[in-house]
C-alpha positions as CSV (number, residue, x, y, z in Angstrom):
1,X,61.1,6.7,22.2
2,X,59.4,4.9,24.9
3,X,56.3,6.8,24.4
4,X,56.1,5.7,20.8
5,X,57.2,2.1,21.2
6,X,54.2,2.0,23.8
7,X,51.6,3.6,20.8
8,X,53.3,1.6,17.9
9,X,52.1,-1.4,20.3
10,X,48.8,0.0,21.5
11,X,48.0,0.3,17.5
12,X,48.9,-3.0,16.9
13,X,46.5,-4.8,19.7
14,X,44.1,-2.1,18.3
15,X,44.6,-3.5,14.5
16,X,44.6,-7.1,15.6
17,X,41.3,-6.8,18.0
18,X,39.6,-5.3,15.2
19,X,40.8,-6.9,11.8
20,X,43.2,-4.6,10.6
21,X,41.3,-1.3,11.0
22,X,42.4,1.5,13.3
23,X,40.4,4.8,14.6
24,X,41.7,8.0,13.7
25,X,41.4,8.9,16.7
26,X,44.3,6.5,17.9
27,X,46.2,7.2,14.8
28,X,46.0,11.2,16.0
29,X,46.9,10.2,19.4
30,X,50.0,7.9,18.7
31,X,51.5,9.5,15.2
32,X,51.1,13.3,15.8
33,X,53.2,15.1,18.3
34,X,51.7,16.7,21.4
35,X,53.1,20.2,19.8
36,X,50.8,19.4,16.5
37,X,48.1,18.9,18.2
38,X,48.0,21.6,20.2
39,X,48.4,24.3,17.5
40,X,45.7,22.3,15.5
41,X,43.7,22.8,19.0
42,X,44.6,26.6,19.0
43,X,43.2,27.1,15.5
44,X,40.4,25.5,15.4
45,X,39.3,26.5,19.2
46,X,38.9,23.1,20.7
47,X,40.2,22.8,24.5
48,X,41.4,19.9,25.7
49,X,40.0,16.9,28.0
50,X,40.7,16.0,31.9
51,X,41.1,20.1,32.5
52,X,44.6,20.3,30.6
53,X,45.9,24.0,29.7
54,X,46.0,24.3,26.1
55,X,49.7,24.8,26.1
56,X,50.6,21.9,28.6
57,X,47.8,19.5,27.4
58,X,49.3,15.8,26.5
59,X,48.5,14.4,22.9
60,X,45.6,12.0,24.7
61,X,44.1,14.4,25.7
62,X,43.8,16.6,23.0
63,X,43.2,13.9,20.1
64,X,39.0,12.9,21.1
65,X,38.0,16.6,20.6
66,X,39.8,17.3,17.8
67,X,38.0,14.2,15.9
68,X,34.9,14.5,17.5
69,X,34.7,17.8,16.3
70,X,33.8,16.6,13.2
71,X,34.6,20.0,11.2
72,X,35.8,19.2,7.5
73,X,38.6,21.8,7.9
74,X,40.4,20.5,11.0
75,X,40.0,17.2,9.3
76,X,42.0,17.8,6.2
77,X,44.7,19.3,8.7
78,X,44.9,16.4,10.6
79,X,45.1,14.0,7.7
80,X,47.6,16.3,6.4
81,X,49.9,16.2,9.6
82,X,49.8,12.5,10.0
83,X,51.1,12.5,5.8
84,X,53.8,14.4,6.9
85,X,54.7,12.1,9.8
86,X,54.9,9.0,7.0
87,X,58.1,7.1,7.0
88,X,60.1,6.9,4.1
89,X,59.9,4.4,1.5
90,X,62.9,2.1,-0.1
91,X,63.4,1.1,-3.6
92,X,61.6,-1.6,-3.0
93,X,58.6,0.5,-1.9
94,X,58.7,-1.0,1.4
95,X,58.3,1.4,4.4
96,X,61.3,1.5,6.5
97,X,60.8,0.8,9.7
98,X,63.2,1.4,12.6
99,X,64.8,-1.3,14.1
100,X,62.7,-0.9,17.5
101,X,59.6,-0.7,16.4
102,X,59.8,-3.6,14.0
103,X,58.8,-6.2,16.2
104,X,55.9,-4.3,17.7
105,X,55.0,-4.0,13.8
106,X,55.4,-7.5,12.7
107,X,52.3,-8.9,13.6
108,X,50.2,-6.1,11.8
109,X,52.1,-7.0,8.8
110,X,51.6,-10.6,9.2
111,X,48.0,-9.7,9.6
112,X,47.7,-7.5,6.0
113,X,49.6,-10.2,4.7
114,X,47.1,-13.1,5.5
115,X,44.3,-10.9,4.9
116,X,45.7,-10.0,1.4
117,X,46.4,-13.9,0.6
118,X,42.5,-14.8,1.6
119,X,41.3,-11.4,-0.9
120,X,43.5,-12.9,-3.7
121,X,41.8,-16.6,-2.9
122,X,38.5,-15.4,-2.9
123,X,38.9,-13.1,-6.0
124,X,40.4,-16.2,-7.8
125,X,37.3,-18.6,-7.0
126,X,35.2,-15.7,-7.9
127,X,36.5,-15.5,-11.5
128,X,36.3,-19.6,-11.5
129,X,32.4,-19.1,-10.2
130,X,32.1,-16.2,-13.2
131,X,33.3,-18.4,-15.5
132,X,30.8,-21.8,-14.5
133,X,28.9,-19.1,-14.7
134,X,28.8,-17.9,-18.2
135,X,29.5,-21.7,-19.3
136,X,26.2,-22.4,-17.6
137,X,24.4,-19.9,-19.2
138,X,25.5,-20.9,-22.4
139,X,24.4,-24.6,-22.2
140,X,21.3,-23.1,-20.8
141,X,20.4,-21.1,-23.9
142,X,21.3,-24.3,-25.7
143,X,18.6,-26.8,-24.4
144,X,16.3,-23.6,-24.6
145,X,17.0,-23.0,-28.6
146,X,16.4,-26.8,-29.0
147,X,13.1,-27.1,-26.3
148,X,11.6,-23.9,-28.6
149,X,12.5,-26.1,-32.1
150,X,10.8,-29.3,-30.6
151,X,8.0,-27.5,-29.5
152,X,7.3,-25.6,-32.6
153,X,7.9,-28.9,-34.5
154,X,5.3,-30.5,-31.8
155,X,3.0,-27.7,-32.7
156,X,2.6,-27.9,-36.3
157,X,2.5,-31.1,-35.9
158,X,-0.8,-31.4,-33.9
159,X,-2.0,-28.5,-36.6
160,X,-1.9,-30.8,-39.0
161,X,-3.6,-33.8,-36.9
162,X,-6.4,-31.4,-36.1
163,X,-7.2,-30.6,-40.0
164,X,-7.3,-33.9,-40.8
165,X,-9.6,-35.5,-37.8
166,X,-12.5,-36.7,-39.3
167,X,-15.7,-35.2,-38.9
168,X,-17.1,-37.5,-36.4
169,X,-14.2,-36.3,-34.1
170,X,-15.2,-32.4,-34.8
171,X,-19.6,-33.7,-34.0
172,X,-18.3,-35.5,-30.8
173,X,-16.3,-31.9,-29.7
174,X,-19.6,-30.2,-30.3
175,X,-21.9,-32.6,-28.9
176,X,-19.4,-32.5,-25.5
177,X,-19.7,-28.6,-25.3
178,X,-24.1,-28.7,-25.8
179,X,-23.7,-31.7,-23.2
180,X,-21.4,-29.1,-20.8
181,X,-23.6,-25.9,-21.4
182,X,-26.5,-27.9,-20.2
183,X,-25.0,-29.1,-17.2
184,X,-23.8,-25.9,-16.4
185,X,-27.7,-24.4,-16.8
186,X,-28.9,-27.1,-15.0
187,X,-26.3,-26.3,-12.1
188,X,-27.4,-22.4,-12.7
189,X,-31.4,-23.1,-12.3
190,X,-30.9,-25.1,-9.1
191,X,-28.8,-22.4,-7.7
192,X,-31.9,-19.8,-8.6
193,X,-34.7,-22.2,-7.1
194,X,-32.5,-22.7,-4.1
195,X,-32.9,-18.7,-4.1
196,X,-36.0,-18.8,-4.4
197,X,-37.1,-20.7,-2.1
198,X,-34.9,-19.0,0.4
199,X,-36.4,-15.7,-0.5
200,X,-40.0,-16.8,-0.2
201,X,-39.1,-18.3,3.5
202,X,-37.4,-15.1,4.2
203,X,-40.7,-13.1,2.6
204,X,-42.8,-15.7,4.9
205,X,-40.8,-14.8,8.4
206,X,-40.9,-11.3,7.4
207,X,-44.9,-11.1,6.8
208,X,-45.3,-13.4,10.0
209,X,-43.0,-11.0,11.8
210,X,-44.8,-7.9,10.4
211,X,-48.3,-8.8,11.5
212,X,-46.9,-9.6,15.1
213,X,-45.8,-6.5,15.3
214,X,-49.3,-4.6,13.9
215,X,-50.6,-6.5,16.9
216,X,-48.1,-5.2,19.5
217,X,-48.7,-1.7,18.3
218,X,-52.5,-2.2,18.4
219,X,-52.1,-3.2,22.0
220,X,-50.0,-0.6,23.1
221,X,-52.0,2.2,21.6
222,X,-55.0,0.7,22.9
223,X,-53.1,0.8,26.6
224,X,-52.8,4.7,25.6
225,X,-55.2,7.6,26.9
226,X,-57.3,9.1,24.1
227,X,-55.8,12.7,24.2
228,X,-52.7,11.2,24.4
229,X,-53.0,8.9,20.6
230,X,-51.3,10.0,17.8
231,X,-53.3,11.0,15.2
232,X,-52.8,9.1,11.6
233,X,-51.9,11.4,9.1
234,X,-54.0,11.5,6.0
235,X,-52.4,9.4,3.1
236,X,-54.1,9.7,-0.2
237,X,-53.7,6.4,-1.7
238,X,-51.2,5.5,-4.5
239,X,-52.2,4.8,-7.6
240,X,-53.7,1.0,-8.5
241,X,-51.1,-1.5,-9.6
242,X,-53.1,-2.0,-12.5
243,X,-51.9,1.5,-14.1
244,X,-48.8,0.3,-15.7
245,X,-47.9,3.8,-17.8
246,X,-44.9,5.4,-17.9
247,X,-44.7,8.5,-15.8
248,X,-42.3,11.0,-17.9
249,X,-39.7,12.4,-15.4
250,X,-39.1,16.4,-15.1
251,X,-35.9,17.9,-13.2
252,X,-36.0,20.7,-11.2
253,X,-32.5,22.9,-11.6
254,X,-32.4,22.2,-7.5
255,X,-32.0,18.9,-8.8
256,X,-29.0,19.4,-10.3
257,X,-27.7,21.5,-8.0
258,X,-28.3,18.7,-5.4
259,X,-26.0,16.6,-7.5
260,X,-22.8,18.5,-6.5
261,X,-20.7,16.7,-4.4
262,X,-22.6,13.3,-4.9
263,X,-20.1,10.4,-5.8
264,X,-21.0,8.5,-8.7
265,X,-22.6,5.7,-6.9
266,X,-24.9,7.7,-5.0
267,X,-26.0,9.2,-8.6
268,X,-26.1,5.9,-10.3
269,X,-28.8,4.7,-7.2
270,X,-30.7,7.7,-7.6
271,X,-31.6,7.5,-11.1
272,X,-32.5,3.6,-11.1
273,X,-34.7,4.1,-8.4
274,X,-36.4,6.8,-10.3
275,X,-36.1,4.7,-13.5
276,X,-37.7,2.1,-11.4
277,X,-40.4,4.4,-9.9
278,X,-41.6,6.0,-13.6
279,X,-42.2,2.7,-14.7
280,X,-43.2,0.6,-11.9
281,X,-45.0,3.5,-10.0
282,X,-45.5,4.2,-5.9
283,X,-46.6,-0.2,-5.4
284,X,-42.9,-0.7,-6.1
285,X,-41.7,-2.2,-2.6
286,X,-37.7,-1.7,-2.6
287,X,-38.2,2.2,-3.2
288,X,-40.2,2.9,0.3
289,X,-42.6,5.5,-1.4
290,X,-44.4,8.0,1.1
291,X,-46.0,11.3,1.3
292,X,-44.3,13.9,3.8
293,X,-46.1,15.8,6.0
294,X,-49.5,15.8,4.7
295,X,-47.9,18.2,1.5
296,X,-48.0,17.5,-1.9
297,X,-44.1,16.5,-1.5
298,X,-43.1,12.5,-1.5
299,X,-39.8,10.9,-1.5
300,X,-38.5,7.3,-2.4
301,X,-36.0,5.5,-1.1
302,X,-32.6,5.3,-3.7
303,X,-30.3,3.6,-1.2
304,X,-30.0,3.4,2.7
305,X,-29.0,6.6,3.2
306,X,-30.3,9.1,0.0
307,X,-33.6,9.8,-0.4
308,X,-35.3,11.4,-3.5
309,X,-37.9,14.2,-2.9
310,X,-40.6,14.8,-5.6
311,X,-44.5,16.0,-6.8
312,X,-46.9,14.9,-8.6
313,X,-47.6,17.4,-11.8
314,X,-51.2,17.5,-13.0
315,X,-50.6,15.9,-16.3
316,X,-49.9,12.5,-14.3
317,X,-45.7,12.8,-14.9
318,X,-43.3,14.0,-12.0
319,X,-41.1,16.4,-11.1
320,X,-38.2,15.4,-9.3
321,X,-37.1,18.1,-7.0
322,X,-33.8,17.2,-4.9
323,X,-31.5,13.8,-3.6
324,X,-30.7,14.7,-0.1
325,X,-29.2,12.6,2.8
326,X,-31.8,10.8,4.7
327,X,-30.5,12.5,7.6
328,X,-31.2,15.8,6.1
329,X,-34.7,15.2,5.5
330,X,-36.4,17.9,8.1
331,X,-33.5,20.9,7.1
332,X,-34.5,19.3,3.3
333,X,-38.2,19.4,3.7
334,X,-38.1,22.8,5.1
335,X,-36.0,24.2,2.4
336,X,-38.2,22.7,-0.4
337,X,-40.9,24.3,1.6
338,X,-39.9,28.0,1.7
339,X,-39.1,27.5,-2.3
């Protein structure tokens, strides 16, 4: 009897220090007898703690392995011992608790008690917040209903204002858009001369750059023995700007095949540039046009990193042979070569 007055109150400081919940672990410990527990240890095959024989082990130290365990199984039988150790009920559907252990009990109850009075509280001013709530809404949707009747009233109202303004009003509406469209092309053609004048300083630097250059390669090759100069290869000269026709564009099936595996952007580049080259021809200066290796075979330039290989046919059009990776261009070259 002394063993359970000392667990009735060990489960009470337990309930109290945590707000009313209690491990099963505790629960095992306290409500099951040692005997239980050690047949539900037998069954199951879980020895005890602290190096206890099975069969002289005490309940504490059989109760943490048999819940941490955690098998379904010897859970159910657990649960199912500590039903059986319930205490009966009254008519009342109190539990009846023996005299002894109902002062070790009363605080818990006090405890359910108050925390059942503050659930009823808070479900009460929940259904009083429900119900502001909905009464709320509904003079919400109210002033809504009305705001949408005044505002369609507002808006057929101004209809009818606008049909009958005057036609000064509709000429000074008019006259303020040509007056706005003009300021805005004004605002657009000093942003392009701005740009232009830009590029032309940038075009300016660049040429100034580019002869200073010529110079310091004119010096250094100068600075270099004879045998040891690199000869210039032969470049036949590109057309004059002057011829302004349209060179008809031929595709080799390498062409295509070159296309496989290209994303769309890559082929978009390609063809403008050779849009750009058939009617602008090799003067063109964004497309970098050059001969390769002293071969009837020229590329142009169709981004930063693709290149477009090609040969002149004898009717004056082209045939455009592969789009290869910059990169690429020696394994490319070769390849185009042994065709």
């Amino acid at each position: 009897m002394s063993d359970l007055r000392s667990g009735l109150r060990k489960l009470a400081e337990k309930a109290l220090a945590g707000g009313g919940n209690v491990p099963l672990q505790l629960l095992v410990e306290v409500l099951l007898p040692a005997a239980v527990l050690r047949e539900l240890a037998r069954n199951f095959g879980v020895s005890p703690k602290g190096g206890f024989r099975l069969d002289k082990a005490p309940a504490h130290a059989l109760a943490p392995p048999l819940v941490a365990a955690r098998d379904p199984e010897l859970f159910d039988a657990l649960l199912a011992a500590l039903a059986a150790q319930t205490r009966p009920v009254d008519d009342a559907g109190r539990v009846e608790v023996p005299a002894t252990a109902a002062p070790d009990l009363a605080p818990l109850l006090e405890l359910k008690e108050a925390e059942l009075s503050r659930t009823r509280d808070e479900l009460l001013r929940a259904r009083e917040g429900a119900t502001r709530a909905l009464e709320r809404e509904s003079e919400l949707r109210q002033r809504l209903d009305e705001a949408t009747a005044s505002a369609s009233r507002l808006r057929a109202g101004h209809d009818r204002l606008r049909r009958a303004a005057p036609d000064d009003a509709a000429r000074d509406d008019g006259d303020r858009g040509l007056r706005l469209r003009v300021h805005e092309l004004e605002l657009e053609r000093d942003g392009w001369a701005a740009t232009d004048a830009a590029l032309r300083r940038q075009l300016a630097f660049n040429q100034s750059r580019m002869r200073e250059l010529e110079e310091t390669v004119a010096e250094l090759e100068a600075l270099l023995p004879k045998g040891k100069r690199r000869r210039k290869p032969i470049v036949e000269p590109p057309p004059a700007p002057a011829d302004k026709r349209f060179r008809l564009p031929y595709f080799a099936p390498s062409f295509y095949k070159s296309l496989d595996g290209k994303d769309r952007r890559s082929v978009e580049r390609a063809f403008h540039a050779i849009l750009l080259f058939c009617t602008e021809g090799h003067a063109y200066p964004g497309l970098e046009v050059k001969q390769l290796g002293g071969q009837d075979m020229w590329s142009l330039r169709a981004s930063l990193g693709l290149r477009v290989y090609f040969t002149n046919r004898d009717d004056g059009d082209v045939e455009f042979l592969e789009l290869g990776d910059r990169e690429e261009q020696h394994t490319t070259l070769r390849r185009l070569k042994d065709r």
